[in-house]
N, C-alpha and C positions, 0 to 999 in steps of 0.2 A: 283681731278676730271679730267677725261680725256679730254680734247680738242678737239681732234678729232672730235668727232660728238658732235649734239647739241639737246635737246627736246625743241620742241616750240608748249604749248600750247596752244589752240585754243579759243580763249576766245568766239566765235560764242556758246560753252557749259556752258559758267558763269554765271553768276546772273547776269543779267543786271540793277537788281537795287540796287546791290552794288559793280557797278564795279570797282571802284578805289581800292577796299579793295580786291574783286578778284583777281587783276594784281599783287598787292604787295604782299600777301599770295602765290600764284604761285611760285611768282620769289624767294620770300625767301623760299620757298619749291625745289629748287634747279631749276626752269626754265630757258634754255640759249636764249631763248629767247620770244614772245609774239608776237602769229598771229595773223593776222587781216584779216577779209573775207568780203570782198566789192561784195553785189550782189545788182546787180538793178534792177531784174523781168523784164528783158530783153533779158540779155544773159543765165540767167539761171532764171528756177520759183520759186524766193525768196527775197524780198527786208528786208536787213539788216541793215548796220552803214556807216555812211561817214564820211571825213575829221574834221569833229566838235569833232567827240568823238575820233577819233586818239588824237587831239590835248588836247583834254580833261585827257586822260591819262597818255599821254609823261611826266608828271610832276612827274609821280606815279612808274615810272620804269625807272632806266638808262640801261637798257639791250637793246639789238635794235627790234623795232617795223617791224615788215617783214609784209608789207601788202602784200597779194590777190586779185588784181581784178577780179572779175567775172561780167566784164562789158563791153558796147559797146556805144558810142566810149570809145576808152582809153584814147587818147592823153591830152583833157578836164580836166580828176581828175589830173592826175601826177603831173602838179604841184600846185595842192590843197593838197595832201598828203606827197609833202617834205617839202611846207611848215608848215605843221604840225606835221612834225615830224617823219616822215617814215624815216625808215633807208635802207632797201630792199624793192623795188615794182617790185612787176612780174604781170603779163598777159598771157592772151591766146595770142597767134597768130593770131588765126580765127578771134580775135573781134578786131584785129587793123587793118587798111586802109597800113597802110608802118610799118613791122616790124622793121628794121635797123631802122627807123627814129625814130619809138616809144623806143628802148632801149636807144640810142644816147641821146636822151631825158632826161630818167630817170639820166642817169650817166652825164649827163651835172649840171643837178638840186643836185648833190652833193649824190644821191645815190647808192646803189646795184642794179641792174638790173637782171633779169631772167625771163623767158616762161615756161608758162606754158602749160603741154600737160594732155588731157581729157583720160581714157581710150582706146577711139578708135583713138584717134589724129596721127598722124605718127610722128617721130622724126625728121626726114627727114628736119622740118621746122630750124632744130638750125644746118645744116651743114655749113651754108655761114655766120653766124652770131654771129660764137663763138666768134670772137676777141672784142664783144661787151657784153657778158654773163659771170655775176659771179654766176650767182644760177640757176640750173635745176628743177620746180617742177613736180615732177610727180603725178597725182591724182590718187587714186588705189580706188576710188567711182565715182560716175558719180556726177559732183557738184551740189549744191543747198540746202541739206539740212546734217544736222550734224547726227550724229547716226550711219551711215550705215554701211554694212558690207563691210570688205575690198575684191577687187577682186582678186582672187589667180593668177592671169595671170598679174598683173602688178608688178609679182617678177621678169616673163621673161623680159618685158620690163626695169625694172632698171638694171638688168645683161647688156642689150644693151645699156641704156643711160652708164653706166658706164665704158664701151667697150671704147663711143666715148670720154668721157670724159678722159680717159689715154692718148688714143692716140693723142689727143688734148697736153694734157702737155706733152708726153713724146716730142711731134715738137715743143710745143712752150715755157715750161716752166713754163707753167699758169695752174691754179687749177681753177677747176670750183664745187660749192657745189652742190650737188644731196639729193634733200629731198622728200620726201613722203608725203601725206596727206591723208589719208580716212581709218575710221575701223582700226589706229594703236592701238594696245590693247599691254600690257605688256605680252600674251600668243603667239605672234606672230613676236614682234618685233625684237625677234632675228635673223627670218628667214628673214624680210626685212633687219636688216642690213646685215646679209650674203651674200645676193642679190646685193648689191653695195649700200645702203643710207648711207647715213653720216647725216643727219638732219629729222627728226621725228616729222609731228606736231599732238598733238594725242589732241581731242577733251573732248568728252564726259568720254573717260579715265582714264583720269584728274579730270576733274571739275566736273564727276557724283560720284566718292570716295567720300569716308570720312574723307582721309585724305591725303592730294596733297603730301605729303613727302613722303611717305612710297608708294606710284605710283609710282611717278619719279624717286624713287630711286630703284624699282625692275624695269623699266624700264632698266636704266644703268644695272643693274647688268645682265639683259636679255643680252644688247648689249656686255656686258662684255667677256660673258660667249661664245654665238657666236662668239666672235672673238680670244677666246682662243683655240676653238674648230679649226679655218681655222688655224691658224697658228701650232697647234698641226697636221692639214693634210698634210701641207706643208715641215712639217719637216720630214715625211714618205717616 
C-alpha cells in the first residue's frame, strides 16, 4: 500500500444505525483513515454528530479519526473532540474569532491541526500560520450536505495550495497534508490527485457501493495510475 496519500471516508454517507460496523467494514476495506463532519446549522444548513459519537467509535477503529468542523464558535468543541478521541481537527477560518490561537489550541490538546477553505475562501488565510498547520483541507463542494457534485475549479486551487505547500518545505523542511473533500468519485480522483491532493475523503462513493473494497481499491489504482502517468511526463 502506498503511503503517500491516504482515503478517508466520510462516514456523514453511512448507515447511522449501524455505525460501529460501518467504521470497521470501511477500515478493513482498506480506509487510511475515518472523517468526521461536525455541522451545527449555523455555520453551514445542516445539524449532524458531535463529540458523543466521535467517542462512541474511537473504540471501533485505530486508524486516526480527522474531524471537520463546520462550526461557529470553534474554540468551545476542540477540546470536546480530543477528548474523545480525534486525532486531526480542522476549521474554517471564517468561523474562528483568532485563527493562530485556534490551531495553537488544537496541537496543544495533543492533536493535528488544519484550515479549512470553502470554494470561494482565499488561501491567503494560511500564509502567516503555516508554522502551526499539518493538514490543508480544501472543499471542492460548498459544505453542508454530502452527495454533490465536485467543482472543477478546485483542481486550480489545489495546483496553488500545493504551490505553497512546497515552497513552505522546500524553507522550512515541514510537510504539510493537502486533502480534498466534495464529489471525489473514483472517475475523477485521479485528476485531483494530479492536481496536488495527497488525502481523499470520498463520501457517498464509498459507503453508497456495494462493496467498500473493490471502491477503495480502484480508488488507489486511480491515484496510481495518475501518478505514473506525471512521472512518465517528467521523464520526457
Amino acid at each position: 500500500m502506498d503511503s503517500s496519500f491516504r482515503i478517508a471516508p466520510s462516514i456523514l454517507s453511512a448507515d447511522f444505525s449501524r455505525l460501529g460496523e460501518e467504521v470497521r467494514d470501511v477500515v478493513e476495506a482498506g480506509a487510511d483513515w475515518i472523517h468526521f463532519d461536525v455541522m451545527d446549522n449555523h455555520y453551514v444548513p445542516n445539524l449532524t454528530i458531535g463529540p458523543v459519537v466521535c467517542e462512541a467509535i474511537r473504540p471501533h477503529v485505530k486508524v486516526p479519526i480527522d474531524v471537520h468542523l463546520m462550526v461557529t464558535p470553534v474554540d468551545s468543541l476542540v477540546p470536546m473532540f480530543a477528548k474523545a478521541g480525534a486525532d486531526i481537527i480542522t476549521f474554517h477560518p471564517e468561523a474562528s474569532q483568532h485563527v493562530d490561537r485556534t490551531l495553537a489550541l488544537i496541537r496543544d490538546l495533543g492533536c493535528k491541526a488544519g484550515l479549512v477553505f470553502n470554494p470561494a475562501t482565499p488561501l491567503g488565510w494560511m500564509d502567516h500560520v503555516m508554522d502551526k498547520i499539518d493538514l490543508i483541507l480544501l472543499m471542492s463542494v460548498n459544505p453542508g450536505f454530502g452527495g454533490q457534485s465536485f467543482i472543477t475549479e478546485a483542481l486550480n486551487k489545489l495546483a496553488d495550495a500545493r504551490g505553497r505547500i512546497e515552497a513552505w518545505g522546500q524553507a522550512t523542511g515541514r510537510s504539510i497534508l493537502l486533502e480534498v473533500d466534495g464529489g471525489v468519485k473514483v472517475d475523477n480522483i485521479g485528476a485531483i490527485a494530479a492536481a496536488g491532493a495527497d488525502t481523499f475523503v470520498a463520501g457517498s462513493a464509498i459507503f453508497g457501493s456495494s462493496d467498500y473494497k473493490a471502491t477503495i481499491t480502484a480508488m488507489r489504482n486511480a491515484i496510481a495510475e495518475s501518478r505514473r502517468k506525471a512521472m512518465r511526463r517528467h521523464e520526457v
